[in-house]
TORMARPA-294126 format. One record per residue (C-alpha): residue number from 1; residue in three letters; chain; x negated, y, z. Coordinates in nm, 4 decimals. Layout:
<node num="NUM" residuo="ALA" cadena="A" u="X" v="Y" w="Z"/>
...
This chain:
<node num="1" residuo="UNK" cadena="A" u="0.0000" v="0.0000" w="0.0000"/>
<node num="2" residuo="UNK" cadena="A" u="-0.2556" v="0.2459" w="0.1377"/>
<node num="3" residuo="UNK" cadena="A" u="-0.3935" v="0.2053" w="-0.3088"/>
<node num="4" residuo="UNK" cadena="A" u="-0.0386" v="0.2995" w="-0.4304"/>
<node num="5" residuo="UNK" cadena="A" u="-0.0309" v="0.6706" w="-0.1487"/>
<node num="6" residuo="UNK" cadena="A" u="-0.3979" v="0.7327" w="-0.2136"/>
<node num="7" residuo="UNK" cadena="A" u="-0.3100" v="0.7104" w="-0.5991"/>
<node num="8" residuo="UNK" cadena="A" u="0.0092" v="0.9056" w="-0.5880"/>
<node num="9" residuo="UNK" cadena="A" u="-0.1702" v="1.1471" w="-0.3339"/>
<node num="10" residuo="UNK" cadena="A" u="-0.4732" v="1.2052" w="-0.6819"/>
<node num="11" residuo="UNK" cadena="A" u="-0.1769" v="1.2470" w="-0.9304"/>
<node num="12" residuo="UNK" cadena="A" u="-0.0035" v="1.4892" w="-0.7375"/>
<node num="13" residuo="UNK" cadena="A" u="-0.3469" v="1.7003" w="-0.6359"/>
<node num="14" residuo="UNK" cadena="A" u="-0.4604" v="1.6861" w="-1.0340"/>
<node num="15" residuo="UNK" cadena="A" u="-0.0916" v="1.8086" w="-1.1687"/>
<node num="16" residuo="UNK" cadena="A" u="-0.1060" v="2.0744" w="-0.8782"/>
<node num="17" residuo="UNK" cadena="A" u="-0.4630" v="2.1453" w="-0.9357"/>
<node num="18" residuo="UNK" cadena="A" u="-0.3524" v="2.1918" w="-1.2965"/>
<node num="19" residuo="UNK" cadena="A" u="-0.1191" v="2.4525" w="-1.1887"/>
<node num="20" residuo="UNK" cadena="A" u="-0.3214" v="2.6457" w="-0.9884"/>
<node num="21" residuo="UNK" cadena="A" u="-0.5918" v="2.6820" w="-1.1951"/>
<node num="22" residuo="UNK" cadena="A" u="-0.3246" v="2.8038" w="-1.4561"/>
<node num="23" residuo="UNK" cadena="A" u="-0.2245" v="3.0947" w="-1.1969"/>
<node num="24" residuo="UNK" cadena="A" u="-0.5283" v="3.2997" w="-1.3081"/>
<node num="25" residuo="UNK" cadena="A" u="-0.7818" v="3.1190" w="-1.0926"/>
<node num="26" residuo="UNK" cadena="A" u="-1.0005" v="3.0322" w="-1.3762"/>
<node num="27" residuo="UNK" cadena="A" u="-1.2773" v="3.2424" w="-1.3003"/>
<node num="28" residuo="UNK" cadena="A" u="-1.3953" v="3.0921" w="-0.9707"/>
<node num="29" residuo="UNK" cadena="A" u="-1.5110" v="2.7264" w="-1.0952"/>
<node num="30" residuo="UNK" cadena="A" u="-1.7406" v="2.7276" w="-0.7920"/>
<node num="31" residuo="UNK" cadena="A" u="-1.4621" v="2.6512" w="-0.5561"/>
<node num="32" residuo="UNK" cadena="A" u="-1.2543" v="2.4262" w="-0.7519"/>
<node num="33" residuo="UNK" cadena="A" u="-1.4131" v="2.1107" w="-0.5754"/>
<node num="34" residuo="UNK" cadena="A" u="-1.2828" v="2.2236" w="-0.2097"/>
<node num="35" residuo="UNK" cadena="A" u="-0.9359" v="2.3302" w="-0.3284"/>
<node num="36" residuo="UNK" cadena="A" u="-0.8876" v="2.0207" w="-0.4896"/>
<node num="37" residuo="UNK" cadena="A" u="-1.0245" v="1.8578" w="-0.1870"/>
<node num="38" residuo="UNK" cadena="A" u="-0.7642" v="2.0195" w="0.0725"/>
<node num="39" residuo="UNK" cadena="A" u="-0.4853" v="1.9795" w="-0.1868"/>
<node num="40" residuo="UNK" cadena="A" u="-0.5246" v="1.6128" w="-0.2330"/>
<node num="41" residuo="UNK" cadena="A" u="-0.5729" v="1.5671" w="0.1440"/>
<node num="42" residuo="UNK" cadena="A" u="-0.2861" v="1.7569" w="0.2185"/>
<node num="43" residuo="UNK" cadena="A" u="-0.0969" v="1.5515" w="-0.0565"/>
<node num="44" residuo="UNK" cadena="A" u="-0.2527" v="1.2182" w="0.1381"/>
<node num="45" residuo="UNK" cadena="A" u="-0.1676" v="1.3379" w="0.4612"/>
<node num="46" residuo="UNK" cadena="A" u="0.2187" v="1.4790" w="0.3945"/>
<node num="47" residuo="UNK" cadena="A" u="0.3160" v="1.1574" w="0.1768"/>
<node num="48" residuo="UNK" cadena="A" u="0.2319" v="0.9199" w="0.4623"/>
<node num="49" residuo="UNK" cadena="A" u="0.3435" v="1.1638" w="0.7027"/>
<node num="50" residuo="UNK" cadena="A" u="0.6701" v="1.3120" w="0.5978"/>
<node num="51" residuo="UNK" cadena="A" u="1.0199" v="1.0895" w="0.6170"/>
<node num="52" residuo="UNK" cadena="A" u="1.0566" v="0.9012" w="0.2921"/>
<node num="53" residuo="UNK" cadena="A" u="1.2558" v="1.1721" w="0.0472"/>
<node num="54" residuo="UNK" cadena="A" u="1.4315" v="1.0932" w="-0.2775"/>
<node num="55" residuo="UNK" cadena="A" u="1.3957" v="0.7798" w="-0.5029"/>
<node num="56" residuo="UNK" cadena="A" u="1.1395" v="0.5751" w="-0.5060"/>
<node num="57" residuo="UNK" cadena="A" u="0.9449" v="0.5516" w="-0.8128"/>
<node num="58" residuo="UNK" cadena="A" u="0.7906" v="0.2234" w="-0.8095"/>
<node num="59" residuo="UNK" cadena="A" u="0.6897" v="0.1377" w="-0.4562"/>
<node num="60" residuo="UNK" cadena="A" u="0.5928" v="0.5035" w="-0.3551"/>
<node num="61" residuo="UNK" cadena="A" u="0.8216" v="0.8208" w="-0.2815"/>
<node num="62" residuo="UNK" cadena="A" u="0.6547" v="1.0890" w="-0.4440"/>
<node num="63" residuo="UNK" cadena="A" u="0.8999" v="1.3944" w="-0.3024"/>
<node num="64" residuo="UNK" cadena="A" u="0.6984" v="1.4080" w="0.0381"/>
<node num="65" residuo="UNK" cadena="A" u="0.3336" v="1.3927" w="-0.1689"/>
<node num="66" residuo="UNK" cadena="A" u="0.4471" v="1.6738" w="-0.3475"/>
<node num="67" residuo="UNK" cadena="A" u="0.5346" v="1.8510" w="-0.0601"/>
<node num="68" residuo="UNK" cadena="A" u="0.2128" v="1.8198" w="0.1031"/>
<node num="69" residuo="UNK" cadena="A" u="-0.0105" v="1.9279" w="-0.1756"/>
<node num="70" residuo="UNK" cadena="A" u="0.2585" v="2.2121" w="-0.2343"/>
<node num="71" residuo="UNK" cadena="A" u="0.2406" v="2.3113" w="0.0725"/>
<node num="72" residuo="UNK" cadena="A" u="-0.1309" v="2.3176" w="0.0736"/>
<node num="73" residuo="UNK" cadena="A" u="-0.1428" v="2.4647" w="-0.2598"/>
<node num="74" residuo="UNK" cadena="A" u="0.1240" v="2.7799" w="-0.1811"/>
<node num="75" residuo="UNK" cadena="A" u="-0.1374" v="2.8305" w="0.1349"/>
<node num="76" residuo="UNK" cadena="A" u="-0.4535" v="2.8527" w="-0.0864"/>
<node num="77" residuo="UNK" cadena="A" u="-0.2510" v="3.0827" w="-0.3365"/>
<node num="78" residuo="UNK" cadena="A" u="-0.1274" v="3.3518" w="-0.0628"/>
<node num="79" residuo="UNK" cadena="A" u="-0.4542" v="3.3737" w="0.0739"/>
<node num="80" residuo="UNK" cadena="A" u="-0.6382" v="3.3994" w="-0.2502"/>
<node num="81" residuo="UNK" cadena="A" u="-0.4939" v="3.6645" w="-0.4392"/>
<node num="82" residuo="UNK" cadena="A" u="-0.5982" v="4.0198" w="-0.4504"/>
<node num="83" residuo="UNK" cadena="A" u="-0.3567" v="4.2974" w="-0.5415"/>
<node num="84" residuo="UNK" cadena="A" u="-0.4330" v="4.4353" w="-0.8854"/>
<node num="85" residuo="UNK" cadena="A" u="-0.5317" v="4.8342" w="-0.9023"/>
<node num="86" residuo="UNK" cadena="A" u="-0.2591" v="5.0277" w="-1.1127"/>
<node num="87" residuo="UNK" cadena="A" u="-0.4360" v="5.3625" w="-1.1397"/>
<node num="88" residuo="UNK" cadena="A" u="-0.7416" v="5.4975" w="-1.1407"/>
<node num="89" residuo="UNK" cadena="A" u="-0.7136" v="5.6169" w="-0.7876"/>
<node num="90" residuo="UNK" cadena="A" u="-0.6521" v="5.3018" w="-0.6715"/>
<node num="91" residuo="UNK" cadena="A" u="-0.9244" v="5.1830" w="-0.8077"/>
<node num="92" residuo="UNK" cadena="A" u="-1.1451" v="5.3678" w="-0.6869"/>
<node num="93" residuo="UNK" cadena="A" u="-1.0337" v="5.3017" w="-0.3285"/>
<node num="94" residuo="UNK" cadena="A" u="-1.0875" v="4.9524" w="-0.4041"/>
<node num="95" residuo="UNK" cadena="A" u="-1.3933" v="4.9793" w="-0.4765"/>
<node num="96" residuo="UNK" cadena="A" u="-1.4710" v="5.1822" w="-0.1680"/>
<node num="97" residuo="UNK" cadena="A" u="-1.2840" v="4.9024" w="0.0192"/>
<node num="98" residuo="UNK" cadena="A" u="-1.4840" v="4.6574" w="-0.1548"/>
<node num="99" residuo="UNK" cadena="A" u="-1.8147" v="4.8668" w="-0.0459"/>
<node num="100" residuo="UNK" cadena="A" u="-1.7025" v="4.8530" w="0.3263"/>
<node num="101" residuo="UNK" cadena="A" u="-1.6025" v="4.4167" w="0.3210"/>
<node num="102" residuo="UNK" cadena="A" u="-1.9746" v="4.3747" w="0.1410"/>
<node num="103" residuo="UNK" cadena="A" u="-2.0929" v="4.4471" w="0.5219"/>
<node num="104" residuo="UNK" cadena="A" u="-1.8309" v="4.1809" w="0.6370"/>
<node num="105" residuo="UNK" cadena="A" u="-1.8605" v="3.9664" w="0.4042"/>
<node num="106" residuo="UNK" cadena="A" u="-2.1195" v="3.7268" w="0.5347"/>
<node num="107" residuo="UNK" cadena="A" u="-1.9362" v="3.7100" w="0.8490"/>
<node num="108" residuo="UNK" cadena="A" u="-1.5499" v="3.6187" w="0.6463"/>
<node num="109" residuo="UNK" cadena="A" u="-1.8130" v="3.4105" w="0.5150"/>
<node num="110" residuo="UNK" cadena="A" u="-1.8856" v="3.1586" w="0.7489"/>
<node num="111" residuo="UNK" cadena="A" u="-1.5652" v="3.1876" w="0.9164"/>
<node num="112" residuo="UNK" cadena="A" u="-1.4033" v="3.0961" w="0.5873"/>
<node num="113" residuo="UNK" cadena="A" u="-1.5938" v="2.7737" w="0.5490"/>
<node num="114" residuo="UNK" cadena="A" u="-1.5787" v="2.7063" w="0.9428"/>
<node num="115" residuo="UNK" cadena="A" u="-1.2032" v="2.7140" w="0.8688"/>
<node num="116" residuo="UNK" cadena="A" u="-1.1865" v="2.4896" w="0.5858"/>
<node num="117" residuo="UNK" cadena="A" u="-1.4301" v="2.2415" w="0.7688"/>
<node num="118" residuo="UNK" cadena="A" u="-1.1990" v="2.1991" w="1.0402"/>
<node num="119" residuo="UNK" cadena="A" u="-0.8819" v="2.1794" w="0.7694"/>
<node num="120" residuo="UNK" cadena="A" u="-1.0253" v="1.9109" w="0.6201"/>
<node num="121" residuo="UNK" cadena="A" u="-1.1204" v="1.7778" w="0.9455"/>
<node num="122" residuo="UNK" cadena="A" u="-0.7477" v="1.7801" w="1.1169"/>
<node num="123" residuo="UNK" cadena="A" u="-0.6505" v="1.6285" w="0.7376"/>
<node num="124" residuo="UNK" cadena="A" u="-0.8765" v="1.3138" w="0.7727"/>
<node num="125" residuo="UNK" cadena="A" u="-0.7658" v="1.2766" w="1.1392"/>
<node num="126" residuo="UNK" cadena="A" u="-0.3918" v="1.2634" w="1.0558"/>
<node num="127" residuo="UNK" cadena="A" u="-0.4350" v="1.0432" w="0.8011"/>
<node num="128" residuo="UNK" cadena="A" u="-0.6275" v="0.7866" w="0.9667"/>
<node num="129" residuo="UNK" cadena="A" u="-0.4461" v="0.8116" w="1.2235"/>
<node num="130" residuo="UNK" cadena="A" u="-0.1440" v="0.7406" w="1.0356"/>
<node num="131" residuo="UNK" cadena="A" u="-0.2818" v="0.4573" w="0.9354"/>
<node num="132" residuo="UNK" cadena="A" u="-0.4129" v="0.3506" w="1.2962"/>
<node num="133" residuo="UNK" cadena="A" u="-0.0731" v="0.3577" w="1.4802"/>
<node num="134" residuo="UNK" cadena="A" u="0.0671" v="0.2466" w="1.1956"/>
């Protein structure tokens, strides 16, 4: 069984994935490892998580795999957009903003990836312990 989740959790990251990168998030390659990381654990850990939804399609529900990654997935979106300038005065106050967060930014930094670590951490745990208790 644990084959059949950990396959449906890979379709549903890669069609997600898909999406996202379609949302004008094809610049930053760098970090497309990590988001599809935390988007198929998320997938993993809300299919084997969540009450069984909908029909199953073979011997898997998908519904509460797509609801994980989703989830995941609307999180990494609101987070990672930045508001587009409309004028010329607002872009130059962004980039005065931008001149200010350059002094920040190794601190956002590492708290950034110190929160992600531990994401992926709490991830792993609920899924094996899913799997522990069963």
């Amino acid at each position: 069984m644990i084959v059949y989740e950990i396959g449906a959790a890979l379709i549903t990251a890669l069609i997600l994935m898909g999406i996202f990168s379609r949302m004008g998030h094809r610049e930053r390659r760098q970090g497309s490892l990590s988001i599809f990381l935390l988007i198929l654990l998320g997938a993993w850990a809300g299919g084997i998580w969540l009450t069984p939804l909908g029909p199953p399609m073979g011997r898997i529900y998908w519904l509460p795999f797509l609801l994980g990654g989703a989830l995941i997935a609307l999180i990494l979106i609101a987070f990672s957009r930045e508001p587009q300038p409309r004028s010329r005065r607002e872009t130059i106050d962004l980039l005065e903003r931008i001149e200010k967060e350059r002094a920040l930014e190794k601190i956002a930094f590492l708290s950034l990836n110190l929160y992600l670590k531990c994401l992926v951490a709490f991830l792993v745990v609920a899924i094996v312990v899913r799997y522990l208790i069963g």
